[in-house]
py3Dmol code that shows the C-alpha trace and the ligand (Angstrom):
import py3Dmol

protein = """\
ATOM      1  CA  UNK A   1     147.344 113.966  39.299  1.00  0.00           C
ATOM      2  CA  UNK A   2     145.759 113.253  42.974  1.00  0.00           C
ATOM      3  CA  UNK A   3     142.585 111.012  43.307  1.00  0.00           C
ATOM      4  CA  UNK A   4     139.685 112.762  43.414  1.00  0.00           C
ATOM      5  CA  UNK A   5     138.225 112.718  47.216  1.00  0.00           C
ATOM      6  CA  UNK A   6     134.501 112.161  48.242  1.00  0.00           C
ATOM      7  CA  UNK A   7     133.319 113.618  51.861  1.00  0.00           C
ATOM      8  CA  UNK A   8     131.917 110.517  53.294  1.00  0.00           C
ATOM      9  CA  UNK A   9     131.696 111.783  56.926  1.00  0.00           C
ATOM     10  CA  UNK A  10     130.385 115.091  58.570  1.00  0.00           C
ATOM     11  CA  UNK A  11     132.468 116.318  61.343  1.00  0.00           C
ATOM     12  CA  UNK A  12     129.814 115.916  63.709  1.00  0.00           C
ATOM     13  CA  UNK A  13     130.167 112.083  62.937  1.00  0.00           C
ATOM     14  CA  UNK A  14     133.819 112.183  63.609  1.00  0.00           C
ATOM     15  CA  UNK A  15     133.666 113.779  66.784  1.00  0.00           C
ATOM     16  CA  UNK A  16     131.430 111.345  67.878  1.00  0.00           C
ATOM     17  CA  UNK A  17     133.724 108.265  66.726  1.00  0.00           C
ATOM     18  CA  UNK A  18     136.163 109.563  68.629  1.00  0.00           C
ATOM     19  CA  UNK A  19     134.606 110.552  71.802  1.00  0.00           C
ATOM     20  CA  UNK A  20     133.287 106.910  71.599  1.00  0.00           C
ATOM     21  CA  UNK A  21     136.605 105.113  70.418  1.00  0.00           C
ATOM     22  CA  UNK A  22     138.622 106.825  72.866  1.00  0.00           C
ATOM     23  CA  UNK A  23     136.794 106.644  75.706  1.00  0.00           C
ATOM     24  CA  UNK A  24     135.484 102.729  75.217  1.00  0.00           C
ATOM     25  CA  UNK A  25     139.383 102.046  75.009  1.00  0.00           C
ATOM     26  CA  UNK A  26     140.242 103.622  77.884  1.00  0.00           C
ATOM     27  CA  UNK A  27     137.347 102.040  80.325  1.00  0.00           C
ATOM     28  CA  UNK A  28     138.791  99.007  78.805  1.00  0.00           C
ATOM     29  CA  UNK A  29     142.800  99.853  79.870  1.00  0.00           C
ATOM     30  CA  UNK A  30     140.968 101.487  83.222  1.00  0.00           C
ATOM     31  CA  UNK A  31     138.792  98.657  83.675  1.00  0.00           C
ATOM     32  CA  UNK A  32     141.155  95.750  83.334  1.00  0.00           C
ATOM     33  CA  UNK A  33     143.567  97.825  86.115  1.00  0.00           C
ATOM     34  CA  UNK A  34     140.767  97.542  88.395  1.00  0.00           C
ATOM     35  CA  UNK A  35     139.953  94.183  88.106  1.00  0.00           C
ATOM     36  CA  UNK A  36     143.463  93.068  88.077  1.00  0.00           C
ATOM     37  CA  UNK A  37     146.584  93.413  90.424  1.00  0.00           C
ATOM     38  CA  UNK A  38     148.645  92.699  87.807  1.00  0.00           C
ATOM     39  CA  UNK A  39     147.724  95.591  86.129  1.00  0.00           C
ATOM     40  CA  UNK A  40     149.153  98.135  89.010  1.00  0.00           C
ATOM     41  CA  UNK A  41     151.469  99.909  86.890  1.00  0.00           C
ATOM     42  CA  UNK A  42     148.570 101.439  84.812  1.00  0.00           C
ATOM     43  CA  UNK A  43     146.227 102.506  88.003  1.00  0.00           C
ATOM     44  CA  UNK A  44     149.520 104.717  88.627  1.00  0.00           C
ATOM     45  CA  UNK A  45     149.608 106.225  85.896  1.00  0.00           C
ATOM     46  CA  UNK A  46     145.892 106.667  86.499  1.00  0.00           C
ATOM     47  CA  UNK A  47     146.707 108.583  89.884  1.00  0.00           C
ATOM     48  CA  UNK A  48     146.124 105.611  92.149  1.00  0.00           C
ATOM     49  CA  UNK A  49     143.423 103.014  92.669  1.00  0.00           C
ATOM     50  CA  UNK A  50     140.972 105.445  94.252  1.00  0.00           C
ATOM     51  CA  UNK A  51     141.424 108.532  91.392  1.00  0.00           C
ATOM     52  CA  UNK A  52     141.257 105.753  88.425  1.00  0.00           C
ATOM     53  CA  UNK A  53     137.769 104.928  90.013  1.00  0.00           C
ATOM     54  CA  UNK A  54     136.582 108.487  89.448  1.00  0.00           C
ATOM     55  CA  UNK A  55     138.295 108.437  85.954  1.00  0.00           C
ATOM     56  CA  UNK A  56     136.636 105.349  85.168  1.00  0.00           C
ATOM     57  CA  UNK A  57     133.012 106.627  86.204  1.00  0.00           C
ATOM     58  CA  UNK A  58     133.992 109.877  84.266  1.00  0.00           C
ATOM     59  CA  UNK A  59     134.659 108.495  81.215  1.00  0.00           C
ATOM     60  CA  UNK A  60     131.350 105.759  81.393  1.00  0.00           C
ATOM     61  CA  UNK A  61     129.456 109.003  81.321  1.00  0.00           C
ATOM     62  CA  UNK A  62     131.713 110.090  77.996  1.00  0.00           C
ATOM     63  CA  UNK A  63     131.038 106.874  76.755  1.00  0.00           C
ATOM     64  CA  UNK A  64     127.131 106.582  77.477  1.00  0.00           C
ATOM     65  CA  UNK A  65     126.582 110.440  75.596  1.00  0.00           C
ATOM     66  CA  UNK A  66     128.694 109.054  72.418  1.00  0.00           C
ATOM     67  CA  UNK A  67     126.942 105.906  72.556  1.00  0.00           C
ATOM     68  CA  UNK A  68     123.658 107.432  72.395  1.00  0.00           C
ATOM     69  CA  UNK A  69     124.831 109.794  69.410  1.00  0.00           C
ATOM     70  CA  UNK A  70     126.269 107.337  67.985  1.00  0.00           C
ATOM     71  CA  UNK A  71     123.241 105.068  67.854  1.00  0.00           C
ATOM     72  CA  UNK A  72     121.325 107.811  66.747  1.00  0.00           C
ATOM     73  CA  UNK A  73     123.622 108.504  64.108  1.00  0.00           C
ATOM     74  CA  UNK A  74     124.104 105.429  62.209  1.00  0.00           C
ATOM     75  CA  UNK A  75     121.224 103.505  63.591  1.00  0.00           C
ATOM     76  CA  UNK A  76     119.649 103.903  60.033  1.00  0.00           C
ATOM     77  CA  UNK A  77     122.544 102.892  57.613  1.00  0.00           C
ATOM     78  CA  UNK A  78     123.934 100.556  60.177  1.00  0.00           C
ATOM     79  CA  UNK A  79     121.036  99.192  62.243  1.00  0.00           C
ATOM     80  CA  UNK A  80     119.626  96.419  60.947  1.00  0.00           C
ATOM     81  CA  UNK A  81     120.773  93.135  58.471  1.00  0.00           C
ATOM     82  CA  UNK A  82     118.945  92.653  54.994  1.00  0.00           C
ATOM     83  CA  UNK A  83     119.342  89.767  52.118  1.00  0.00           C
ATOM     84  CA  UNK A  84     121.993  90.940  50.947  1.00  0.00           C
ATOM     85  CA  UNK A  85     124.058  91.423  53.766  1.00  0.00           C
ATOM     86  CA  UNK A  86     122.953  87.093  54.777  1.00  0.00           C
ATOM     87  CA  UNK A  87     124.468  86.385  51.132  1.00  0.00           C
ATOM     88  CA  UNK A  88     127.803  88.737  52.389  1.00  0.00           C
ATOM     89  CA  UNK A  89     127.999  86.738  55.693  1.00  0.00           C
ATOM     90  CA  UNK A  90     127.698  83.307  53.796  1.00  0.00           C
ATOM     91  CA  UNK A  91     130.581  84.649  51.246  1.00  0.00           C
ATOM     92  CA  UNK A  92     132.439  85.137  54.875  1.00  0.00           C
ATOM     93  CA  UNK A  93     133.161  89.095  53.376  1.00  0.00           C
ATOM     94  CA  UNK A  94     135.171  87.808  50.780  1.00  0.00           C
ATOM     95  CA  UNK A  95     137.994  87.311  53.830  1.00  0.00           C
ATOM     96  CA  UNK A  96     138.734  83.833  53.938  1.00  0.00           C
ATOM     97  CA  UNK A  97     138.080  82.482  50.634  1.00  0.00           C
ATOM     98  CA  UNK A  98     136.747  83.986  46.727  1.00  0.00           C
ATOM     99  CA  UNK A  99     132.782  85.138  47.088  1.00  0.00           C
ATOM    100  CA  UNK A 100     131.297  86.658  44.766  1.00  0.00           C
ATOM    101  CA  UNK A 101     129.553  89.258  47.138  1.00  0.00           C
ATOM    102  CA  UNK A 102     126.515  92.086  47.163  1.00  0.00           C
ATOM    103  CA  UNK A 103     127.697  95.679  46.758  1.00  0.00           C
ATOM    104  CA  UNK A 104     127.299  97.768  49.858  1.00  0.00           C
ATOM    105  CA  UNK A 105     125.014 100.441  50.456  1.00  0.00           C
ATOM    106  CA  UNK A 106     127.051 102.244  53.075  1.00  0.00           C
ATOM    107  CA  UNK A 107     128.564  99.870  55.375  1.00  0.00           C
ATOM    108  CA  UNK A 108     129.182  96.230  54.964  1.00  0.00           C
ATOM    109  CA  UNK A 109     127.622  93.198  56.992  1.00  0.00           C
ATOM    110  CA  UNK A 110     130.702  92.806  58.722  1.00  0.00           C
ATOM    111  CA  UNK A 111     130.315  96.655  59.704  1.00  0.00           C
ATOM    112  CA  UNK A 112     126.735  96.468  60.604  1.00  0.00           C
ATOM    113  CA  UNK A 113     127.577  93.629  63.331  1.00  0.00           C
ATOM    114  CA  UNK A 114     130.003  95.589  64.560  1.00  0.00           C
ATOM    115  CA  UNK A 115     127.803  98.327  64.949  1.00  0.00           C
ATOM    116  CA  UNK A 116     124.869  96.499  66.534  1.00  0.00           C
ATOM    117  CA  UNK A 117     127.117  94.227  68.303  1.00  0.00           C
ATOM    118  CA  UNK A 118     128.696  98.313  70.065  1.00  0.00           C
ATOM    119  CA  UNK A 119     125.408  99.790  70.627  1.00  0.00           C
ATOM    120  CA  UNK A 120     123.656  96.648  72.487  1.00  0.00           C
ATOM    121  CA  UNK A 121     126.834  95.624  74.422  1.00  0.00           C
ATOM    122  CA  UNK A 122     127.521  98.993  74.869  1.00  0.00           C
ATOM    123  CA  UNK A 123     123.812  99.609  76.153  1.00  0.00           C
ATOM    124  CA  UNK A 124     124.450  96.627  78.580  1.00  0.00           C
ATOM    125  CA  UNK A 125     127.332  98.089  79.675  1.00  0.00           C
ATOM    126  CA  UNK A 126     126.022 101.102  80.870  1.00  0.00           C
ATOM    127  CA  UNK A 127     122.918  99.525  82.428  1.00  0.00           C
ATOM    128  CA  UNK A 128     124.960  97.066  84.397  1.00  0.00           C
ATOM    129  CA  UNK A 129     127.789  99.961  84.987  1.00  0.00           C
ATOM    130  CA  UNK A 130     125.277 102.675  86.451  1.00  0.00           C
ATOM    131  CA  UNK A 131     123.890  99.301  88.889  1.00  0.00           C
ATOM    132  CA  UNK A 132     127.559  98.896  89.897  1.00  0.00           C
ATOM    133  CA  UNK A 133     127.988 102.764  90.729  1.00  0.00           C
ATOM    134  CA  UNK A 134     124.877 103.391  92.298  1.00  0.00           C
ATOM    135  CA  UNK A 135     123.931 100.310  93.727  1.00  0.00           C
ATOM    136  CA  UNK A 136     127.141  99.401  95.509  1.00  0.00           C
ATOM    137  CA  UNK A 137     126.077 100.243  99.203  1.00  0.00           C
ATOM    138  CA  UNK A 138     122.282  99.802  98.896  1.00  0.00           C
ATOM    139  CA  UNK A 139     121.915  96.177  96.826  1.00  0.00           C
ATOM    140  CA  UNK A 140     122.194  92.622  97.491  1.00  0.00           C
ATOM    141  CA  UNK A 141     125.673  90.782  96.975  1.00  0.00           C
ATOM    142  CA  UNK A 142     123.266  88.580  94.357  1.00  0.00           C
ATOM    143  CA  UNK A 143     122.717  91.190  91.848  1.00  0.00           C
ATOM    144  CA  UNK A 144     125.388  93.252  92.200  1.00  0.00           C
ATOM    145  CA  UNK A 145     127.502  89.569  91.567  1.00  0.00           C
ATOM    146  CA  UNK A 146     125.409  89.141  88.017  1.00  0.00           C
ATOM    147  CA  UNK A 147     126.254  92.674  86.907  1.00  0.00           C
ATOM    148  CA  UNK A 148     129.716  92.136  87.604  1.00  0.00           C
ATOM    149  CA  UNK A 149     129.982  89.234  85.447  1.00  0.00           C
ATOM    150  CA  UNK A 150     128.133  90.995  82.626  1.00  0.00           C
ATOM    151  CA  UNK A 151     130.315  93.827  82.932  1.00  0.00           C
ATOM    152  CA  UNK A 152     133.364  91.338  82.629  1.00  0.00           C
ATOM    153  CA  UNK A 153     131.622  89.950  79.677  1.00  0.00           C
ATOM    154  CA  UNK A 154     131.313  92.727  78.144  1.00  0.00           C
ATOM    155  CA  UNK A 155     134.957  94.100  78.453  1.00  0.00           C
ATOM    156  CA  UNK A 156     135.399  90.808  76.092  1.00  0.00           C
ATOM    157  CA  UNK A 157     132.793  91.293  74.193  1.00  0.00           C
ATOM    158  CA  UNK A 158     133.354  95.094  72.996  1.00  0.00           C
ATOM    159  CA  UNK A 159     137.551  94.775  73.318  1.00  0.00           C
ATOM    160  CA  UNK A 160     137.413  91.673  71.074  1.00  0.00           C
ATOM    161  CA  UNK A 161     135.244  93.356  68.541  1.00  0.00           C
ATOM    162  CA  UNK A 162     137.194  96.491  68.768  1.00  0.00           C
ATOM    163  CA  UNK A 163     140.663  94.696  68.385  1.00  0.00           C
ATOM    164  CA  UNK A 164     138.624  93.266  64.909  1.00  0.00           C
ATOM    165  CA  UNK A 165     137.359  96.502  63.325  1.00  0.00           C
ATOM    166  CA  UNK A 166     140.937  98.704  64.718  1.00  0.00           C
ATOM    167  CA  UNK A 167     142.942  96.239  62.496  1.00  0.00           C
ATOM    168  CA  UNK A 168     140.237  96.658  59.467  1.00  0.00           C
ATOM    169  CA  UNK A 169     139.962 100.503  59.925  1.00  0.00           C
ATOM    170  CA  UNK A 170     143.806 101.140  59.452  1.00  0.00           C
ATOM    171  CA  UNK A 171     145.923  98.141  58.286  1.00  0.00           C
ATOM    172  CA  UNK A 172     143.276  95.764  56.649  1.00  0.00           C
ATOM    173  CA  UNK A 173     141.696  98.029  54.733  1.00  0.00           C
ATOM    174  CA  UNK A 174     143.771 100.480  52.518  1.00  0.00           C
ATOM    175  CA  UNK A 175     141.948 104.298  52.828  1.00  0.00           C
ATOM    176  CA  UNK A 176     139.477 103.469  55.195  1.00  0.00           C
ATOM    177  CA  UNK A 177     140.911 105.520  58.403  1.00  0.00           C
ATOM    178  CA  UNK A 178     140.708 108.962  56.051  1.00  0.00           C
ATOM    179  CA  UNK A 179     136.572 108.404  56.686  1.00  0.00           C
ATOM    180  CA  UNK A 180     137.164 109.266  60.504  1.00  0.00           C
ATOM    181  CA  UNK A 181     140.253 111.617  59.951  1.00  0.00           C
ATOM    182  CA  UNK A 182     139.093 114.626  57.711  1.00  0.00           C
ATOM    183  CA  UNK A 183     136.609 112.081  56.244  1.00  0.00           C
ATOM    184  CA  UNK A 184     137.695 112.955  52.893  1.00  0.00           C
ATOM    185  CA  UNK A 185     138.111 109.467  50.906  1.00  0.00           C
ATOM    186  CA  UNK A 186     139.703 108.764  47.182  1.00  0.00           C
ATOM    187  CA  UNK A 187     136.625 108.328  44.762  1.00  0.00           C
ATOM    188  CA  UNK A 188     138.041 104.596  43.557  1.00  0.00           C
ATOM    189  CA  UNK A 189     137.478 103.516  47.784  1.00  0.00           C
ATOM    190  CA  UNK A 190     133.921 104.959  47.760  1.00  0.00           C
ATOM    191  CA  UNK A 191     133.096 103.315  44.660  1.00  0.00           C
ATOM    192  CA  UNK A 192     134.141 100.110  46.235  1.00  0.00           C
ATOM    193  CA  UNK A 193     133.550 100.406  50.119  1.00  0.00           C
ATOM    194  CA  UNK A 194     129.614 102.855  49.779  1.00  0.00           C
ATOM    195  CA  UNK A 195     128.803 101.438  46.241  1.00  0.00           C
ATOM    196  CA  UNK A 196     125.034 102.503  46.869  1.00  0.00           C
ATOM    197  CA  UNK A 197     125.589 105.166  48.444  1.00  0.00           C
ATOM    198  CA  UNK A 198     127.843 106.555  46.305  1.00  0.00           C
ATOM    199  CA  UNK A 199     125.708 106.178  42.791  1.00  0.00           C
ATOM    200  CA  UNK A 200     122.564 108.173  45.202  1.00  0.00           C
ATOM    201  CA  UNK A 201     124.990 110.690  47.039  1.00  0.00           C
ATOM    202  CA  UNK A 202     128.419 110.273  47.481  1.00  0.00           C
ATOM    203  CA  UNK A 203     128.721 111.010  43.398  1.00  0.00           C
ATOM    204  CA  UNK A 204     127.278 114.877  44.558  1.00  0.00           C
ATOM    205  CA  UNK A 205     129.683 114.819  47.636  1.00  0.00           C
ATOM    206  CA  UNK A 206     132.996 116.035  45.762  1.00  0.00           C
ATOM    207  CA  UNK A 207     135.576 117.686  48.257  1.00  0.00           C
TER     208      UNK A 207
END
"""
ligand_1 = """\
43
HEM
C 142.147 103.497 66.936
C 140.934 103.066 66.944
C 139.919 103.120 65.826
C 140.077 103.320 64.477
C 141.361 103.558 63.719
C 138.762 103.291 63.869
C 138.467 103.457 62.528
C 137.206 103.538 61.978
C 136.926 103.754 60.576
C 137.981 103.890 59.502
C 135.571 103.817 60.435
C 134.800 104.077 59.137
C 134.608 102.790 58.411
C 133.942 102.976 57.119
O 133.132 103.894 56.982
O 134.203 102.156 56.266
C 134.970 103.616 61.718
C 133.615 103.584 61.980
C 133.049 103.293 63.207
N 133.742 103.048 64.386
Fe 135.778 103.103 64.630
N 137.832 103.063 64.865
C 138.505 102.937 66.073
C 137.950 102.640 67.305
C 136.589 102.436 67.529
C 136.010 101.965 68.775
C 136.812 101.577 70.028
C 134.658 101.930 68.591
C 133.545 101.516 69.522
C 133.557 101.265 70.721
C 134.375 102.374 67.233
C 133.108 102.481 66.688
C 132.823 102.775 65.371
C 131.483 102.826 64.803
C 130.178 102.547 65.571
C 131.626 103.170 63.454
C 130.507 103.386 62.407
C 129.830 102.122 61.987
C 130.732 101.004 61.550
O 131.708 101.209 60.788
O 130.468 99.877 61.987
N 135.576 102.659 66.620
N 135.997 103.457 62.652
"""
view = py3Dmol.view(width=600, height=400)
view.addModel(protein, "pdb")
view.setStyle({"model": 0}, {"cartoon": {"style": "trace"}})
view.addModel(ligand_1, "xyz")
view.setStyle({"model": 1}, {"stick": {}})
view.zoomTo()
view.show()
């Protein structure tokens, strides 16, 4: 008999993921053309230099909508790092060696950082972005210079993390990528991955 699934997700949070996943990679592939020859290839299959600009700035405005949804969204479950999530981190998530570790509510410590580490970076990223856009022709070589290298930063910062929580969300952890498909999960995963959640709501959430 199939596992019984749980809705974990609404599709409003999907749509969101995605708008944000997608476009945050592709301002990184985008990015990374403009900032580097050696990247040509991929500004022509952007259309040139001068259209992956306008794609770029297109899809910064994509990304700063999601990123505002998306802090809206999960800013409550996902926003902010209690007790047990400090006994989680010391336990290192259970990755690199046996912890015994706190059950999670809805997301895990490691998923919380994530998520904070996205919406501030990503927050810097459009400040410094729109001062880039706007600002080129009208501000001093001094401050436009500072934004650039917290832009670059940035591209580290939210690529790096990205790279981290792409490998956990398919490969690393079994079931997880169903949350942000049709967000239907098998009941054993929620019991495991939303413990908390799952006993308050998740247990009502049948699909
Ligand atoms: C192919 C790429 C991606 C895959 C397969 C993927 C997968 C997932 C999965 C499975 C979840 C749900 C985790 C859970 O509830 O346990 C999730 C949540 C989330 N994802 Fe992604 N993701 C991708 C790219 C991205 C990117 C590029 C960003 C941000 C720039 C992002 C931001 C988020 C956020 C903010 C959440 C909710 C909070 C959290 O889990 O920390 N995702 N993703």
């Amino acid at each position: 008999m199939a596992d019984k699934k749980v809705i974990v997700t609404t599709p409003t949070e999907r749509v969101i993921h995605w708008f944000l996943a997608i476009s945050c990679l592709l301002l990184v592939i985008t990015g990374l053309a403009l900032a580097f020859r050696s990247f040509e290839p991929v500004a022509l299959i952007f259309g040139g230099y001068n259209t992956m600009i306008t794609i770029h700035i297109v899809l910064g405005l994509i990304f700063t909508i999601a990123l505002f949804y998306a802090i809206s969204i999960w800013r409550k479950d996902a926003g902010s790092i209690n007790e047990e999530d400090i006994l989680w981190m010391k336990g290192a998530g259970g990755y690199l060696w046996d912890a015994k570790l706190p059950d999670p509510y809805k997301f895990n410590a490691g998923q919380k950082v994530f998520f904070i580490t996205v919406a501030l970076y990503g927050l810097v990223m459009v400040v410094t972005g729109l001062i880039l856009w706007l600002g080129m022709d009208s501000l001093g070589t001094g401050l436009l210079r500072w934004m650039m290298v917290l832009h670059a930063f940035g591209v580290m910062v939210l690529g790096g993390f990205a790279m981290v929580h792409i490998y956990l969300g398919t490969i690393g952890t079994s079931g997880s990528i169903d949350a942000v498909l049709d967000g239907k999960v098998t009941e054993a995963w929620a019991k495991t991955h939303m413990t908390g959640w799952y006993k308050e709501v998740g247990s009502k959430k049948k699909a």
